[in-house]
MARBA-3410 file (N, C-alpha, C, O; in Angstrom, 1 decimal):
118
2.6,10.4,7.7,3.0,9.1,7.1,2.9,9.3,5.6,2.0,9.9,5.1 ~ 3.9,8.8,4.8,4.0,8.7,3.4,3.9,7.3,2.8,4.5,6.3,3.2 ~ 3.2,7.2,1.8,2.7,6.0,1.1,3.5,6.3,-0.5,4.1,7.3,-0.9 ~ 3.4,4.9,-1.1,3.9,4.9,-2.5,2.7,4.0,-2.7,2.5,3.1,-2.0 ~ 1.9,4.2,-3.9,1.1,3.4,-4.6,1.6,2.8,-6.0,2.0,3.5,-7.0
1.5,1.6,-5.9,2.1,0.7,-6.8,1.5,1.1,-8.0,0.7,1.9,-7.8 ~ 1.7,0.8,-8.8,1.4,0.8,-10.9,0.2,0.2,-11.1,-0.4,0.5,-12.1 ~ -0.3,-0.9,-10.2,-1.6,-1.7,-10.1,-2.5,-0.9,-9.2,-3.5,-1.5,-9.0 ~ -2.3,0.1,-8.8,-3.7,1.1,-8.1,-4.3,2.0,-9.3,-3.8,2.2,-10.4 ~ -5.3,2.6,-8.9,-5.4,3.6,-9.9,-4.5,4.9,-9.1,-4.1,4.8,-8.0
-4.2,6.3,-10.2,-3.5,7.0,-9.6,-4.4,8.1,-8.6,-4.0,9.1,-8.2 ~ -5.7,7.5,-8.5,-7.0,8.2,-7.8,-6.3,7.6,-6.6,-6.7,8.5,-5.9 ~ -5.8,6.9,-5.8,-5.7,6.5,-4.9,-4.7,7.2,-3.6,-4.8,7.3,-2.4 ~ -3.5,7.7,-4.8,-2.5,8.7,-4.0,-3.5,9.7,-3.9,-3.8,9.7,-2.7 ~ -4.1,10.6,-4.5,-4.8,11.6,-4.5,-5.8,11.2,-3.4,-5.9,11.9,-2.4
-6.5,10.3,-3.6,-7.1,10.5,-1.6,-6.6,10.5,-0.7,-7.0,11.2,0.3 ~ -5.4,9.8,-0.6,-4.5,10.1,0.5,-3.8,11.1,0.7,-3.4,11.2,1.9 ~ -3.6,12.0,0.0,-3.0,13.5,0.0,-4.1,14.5,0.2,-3.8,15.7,0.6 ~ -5.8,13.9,-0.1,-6.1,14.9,0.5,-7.0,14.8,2.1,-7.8,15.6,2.7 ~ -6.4,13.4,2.3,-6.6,13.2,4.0,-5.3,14.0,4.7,-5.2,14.5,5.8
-4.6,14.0,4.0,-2.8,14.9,4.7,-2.2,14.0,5.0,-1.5,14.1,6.0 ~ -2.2,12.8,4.1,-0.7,12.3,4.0,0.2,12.4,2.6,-0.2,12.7,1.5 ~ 1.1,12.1,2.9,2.3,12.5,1.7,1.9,10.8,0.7,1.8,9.7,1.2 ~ 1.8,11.1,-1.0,2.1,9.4,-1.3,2.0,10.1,-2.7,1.4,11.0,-3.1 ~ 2.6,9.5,-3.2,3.1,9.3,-4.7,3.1,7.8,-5.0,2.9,6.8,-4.3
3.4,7.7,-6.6,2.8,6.1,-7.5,4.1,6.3,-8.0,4.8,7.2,-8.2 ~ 4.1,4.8,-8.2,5.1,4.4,-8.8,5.7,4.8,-9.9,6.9,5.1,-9.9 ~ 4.4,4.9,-11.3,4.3,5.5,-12.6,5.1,6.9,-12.1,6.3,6.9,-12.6 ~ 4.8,7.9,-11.4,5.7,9.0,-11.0,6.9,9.5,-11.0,7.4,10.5,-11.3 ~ 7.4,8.3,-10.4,8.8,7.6,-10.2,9.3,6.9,-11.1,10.4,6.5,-10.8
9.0,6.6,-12.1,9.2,6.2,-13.3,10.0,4.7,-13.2,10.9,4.3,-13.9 ~ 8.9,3.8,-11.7,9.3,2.8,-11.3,8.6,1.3,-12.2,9.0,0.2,-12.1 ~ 7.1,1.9,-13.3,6.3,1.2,-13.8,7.2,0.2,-14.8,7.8,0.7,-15.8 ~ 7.0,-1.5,-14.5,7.5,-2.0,-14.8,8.8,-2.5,-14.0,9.6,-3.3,-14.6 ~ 9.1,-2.0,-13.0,10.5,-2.5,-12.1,9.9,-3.5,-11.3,8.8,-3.5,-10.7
11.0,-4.6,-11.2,11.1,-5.6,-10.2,10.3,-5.7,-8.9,10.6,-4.8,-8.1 ~ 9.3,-6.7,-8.4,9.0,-6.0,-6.7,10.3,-6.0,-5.8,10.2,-5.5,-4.7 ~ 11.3,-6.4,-6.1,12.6,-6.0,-4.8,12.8,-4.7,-5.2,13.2,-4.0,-4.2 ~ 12.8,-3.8,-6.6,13.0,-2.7,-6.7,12.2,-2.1,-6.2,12.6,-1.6,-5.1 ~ 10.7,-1.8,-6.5,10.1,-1.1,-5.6,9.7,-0.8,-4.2,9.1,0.3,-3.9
10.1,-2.2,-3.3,10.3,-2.5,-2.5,11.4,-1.8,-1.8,11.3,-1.3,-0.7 ~ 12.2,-1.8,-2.5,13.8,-0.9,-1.9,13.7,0.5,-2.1,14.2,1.2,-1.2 ~ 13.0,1.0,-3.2,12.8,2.0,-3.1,11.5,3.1,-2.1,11.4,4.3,-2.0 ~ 10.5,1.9,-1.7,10.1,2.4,-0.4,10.1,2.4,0.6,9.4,3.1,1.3 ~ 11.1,1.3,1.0,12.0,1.3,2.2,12.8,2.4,2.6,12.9,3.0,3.7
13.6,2.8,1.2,14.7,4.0,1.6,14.2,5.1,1.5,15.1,6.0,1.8 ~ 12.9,5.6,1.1,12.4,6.5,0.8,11.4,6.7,2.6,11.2,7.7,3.2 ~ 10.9,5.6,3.0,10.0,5.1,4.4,8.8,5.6,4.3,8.2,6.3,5.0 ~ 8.4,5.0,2.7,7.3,4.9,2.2,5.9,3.8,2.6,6.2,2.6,2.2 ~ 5.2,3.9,3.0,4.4,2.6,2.7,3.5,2.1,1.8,2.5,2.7,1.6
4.0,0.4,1.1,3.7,0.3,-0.1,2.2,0.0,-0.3,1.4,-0.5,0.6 ~ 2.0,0.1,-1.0,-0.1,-0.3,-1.0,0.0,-0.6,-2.3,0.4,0.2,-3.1 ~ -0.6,-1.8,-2.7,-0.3,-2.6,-3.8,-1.5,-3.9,-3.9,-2.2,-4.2,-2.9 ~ -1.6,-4.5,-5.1,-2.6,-5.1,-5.2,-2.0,-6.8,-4.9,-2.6,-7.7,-4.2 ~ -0.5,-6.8,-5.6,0.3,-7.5,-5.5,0.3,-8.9,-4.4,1.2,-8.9,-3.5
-0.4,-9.9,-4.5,0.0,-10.8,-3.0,1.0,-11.4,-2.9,1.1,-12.4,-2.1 ~ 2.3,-11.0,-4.0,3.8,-11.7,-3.6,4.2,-10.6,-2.5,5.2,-10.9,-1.9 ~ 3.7,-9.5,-2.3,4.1,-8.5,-1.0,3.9,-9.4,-0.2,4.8,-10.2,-0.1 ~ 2.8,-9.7,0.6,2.3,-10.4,1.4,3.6,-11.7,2.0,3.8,-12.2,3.1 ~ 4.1,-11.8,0.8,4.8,-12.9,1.7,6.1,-12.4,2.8,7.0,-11.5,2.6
6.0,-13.2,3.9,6.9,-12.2,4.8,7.9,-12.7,4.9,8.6,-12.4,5.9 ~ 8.3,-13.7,4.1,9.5,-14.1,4.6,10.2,-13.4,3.4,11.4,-13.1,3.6 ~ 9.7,-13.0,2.2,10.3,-12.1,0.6,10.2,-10.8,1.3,11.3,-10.4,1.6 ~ 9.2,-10.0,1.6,9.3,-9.2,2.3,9.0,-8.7,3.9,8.3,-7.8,4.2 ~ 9.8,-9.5,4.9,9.6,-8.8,6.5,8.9,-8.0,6.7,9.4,-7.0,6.1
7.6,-7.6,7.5,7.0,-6.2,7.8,8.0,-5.7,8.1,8.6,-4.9,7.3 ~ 8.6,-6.0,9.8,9.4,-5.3,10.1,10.5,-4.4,9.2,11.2,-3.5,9.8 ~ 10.7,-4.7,8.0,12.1,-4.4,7.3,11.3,-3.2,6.7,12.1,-2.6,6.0 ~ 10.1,-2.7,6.7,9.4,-1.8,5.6,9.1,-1.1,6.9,9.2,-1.4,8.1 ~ 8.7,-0.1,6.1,7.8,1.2,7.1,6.2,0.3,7.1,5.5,0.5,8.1
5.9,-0.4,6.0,4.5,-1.0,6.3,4.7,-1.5,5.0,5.7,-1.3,4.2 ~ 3.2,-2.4,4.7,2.6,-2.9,3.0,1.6,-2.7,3.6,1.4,-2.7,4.9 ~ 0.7,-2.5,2.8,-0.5,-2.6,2.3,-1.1,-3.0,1.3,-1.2,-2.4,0.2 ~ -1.7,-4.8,1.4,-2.1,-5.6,0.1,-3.5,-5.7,0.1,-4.2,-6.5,0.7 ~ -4.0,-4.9,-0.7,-5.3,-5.0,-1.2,-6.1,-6.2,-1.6,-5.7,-6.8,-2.7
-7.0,-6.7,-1.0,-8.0,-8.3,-1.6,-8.9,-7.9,-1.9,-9.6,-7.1,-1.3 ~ -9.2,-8.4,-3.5,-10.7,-8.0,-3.8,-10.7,-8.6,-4.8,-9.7,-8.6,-5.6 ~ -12.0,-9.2,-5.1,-12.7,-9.9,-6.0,-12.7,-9.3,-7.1,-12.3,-9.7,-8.2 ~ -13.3,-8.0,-7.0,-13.6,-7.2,-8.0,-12.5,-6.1,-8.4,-12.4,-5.1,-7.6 ~ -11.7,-6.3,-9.3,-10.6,-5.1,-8.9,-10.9,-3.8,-10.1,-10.1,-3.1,-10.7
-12.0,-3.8,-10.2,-12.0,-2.4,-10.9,-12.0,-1.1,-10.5,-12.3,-1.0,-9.3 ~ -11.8,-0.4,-10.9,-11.6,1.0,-9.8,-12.0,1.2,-9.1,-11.6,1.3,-7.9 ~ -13.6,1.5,-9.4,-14.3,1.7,-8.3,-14.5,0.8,-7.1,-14.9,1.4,-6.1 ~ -14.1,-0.7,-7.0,-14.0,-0.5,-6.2,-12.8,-1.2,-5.1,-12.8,-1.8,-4.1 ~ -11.7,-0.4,-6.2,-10.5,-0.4,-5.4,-10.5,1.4,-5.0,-9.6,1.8,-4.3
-11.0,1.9,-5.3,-11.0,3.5,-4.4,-12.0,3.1,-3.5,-11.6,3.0,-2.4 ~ -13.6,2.8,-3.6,-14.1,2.3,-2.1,-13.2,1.6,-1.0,-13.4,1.9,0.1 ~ -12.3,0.7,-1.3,-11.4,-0.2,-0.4,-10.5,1.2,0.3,-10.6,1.6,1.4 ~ -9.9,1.6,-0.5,-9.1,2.6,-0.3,-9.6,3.9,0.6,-8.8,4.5,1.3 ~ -11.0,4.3,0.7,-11.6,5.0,1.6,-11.5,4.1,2.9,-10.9,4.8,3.7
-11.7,3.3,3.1,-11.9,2.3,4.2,-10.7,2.2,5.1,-10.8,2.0,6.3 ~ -9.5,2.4,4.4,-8.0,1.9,4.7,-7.7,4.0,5.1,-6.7,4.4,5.7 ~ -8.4,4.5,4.8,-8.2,5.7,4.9,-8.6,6.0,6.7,-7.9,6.5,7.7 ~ -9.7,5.7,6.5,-10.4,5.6,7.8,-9.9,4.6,8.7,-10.3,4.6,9.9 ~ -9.2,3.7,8.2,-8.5,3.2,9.5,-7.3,3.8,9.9,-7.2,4.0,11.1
-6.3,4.2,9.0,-5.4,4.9,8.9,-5.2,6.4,10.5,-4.2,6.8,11.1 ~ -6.8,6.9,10.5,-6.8,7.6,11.7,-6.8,7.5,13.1,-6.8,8.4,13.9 ~ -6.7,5.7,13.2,-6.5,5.4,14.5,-5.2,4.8,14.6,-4.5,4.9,15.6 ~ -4.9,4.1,13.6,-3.3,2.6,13.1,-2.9,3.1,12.7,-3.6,3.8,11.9 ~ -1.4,3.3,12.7,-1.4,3.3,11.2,0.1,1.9,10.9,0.8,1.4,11.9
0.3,1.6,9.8,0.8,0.3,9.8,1.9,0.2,9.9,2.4,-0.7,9.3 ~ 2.8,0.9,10.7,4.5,1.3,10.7,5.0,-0.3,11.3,4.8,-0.9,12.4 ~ 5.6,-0.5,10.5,6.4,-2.4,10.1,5.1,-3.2,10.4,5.0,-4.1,11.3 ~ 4.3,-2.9,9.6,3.5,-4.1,9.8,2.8,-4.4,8.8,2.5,-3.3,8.3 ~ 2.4,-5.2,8.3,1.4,-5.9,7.1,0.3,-6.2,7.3,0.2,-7.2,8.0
-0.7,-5.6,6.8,-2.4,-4.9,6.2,-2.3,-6.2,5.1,-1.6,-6.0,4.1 ~ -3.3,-7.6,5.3,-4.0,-7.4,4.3,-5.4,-6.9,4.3,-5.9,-7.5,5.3 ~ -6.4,-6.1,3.6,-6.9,-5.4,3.5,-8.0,-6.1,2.6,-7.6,-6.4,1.5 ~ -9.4,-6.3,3.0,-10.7,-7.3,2.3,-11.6,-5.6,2.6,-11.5,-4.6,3.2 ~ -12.6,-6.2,1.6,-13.9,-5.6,2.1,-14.4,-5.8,3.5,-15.2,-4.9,3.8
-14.3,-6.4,4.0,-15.2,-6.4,5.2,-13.8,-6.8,6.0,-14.3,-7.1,7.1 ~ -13.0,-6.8,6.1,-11.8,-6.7,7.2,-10.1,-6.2,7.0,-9.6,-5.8,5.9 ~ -9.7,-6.4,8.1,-8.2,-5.7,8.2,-7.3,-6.4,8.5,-6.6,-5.8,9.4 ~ -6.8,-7.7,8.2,-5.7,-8.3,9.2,-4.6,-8.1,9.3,-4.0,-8.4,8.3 ~ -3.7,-7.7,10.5,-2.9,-7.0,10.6,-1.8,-8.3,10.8,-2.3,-9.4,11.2
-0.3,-8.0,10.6,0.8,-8.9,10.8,2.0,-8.0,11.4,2.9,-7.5,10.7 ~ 1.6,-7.9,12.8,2.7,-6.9,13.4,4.4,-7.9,13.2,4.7,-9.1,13.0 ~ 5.3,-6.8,13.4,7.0,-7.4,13.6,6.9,-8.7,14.5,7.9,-9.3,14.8
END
């Protein structure tokens, strides 16, 4: 599975996921920082990326359909400083080994997972 990490993660975040063995690159990479969310959004659709973002206008499903994405992934947290938006991100890692989110919407808390299948 391949992820795209939005402009609002740190770029420590693709880097854990590449070294669990999945494929993901950031936005900033892509030289997406600062584009539209329907741009980024299209560009991880056609790419069949999934997006993981801090962002809760993803979340909306009627702007964005799980089903129309390979997945989102919207990060909740009170505290959004790195640290512990990479602890969240270990967490999502380790669920990642049993689920993983193909057309479906993760919002993602410290202490839970709620999923929004197609």
């Amino acid at each position: 599975m391949n992820f795209k990490i939005d402009e609002n993660l740190p770029a420590e975040c693709a880097a854990l996921l590449r070294d669990a063995g999945f494929g993901a690159d950031t936005v900033a990479e892509e030289n997406l920082a600062g584009a539209d969310d329907s741009a980024i959004a299209r560009t991880a659709r056609a790419e069949g990326r999934v997006l993981i973002t801090l962002d809760l206008d993803f979340a909306n499903i009627q702007a964005y359909p799980p089903s129309a994405h390979s997945g989102i992934i919207v990060l909740r947290l009170k505290r959004r400083d790195k640290y512990a938006v990479i602890g969240l991100m270990r967490s999502i890692i380790s669920a990642l080994k049993t689920q993983l989110p193909d057309g479906e919407l993760w919002i993602v808390e410290p202490d839970r997972i709620r999923f929004r299948a197609p």
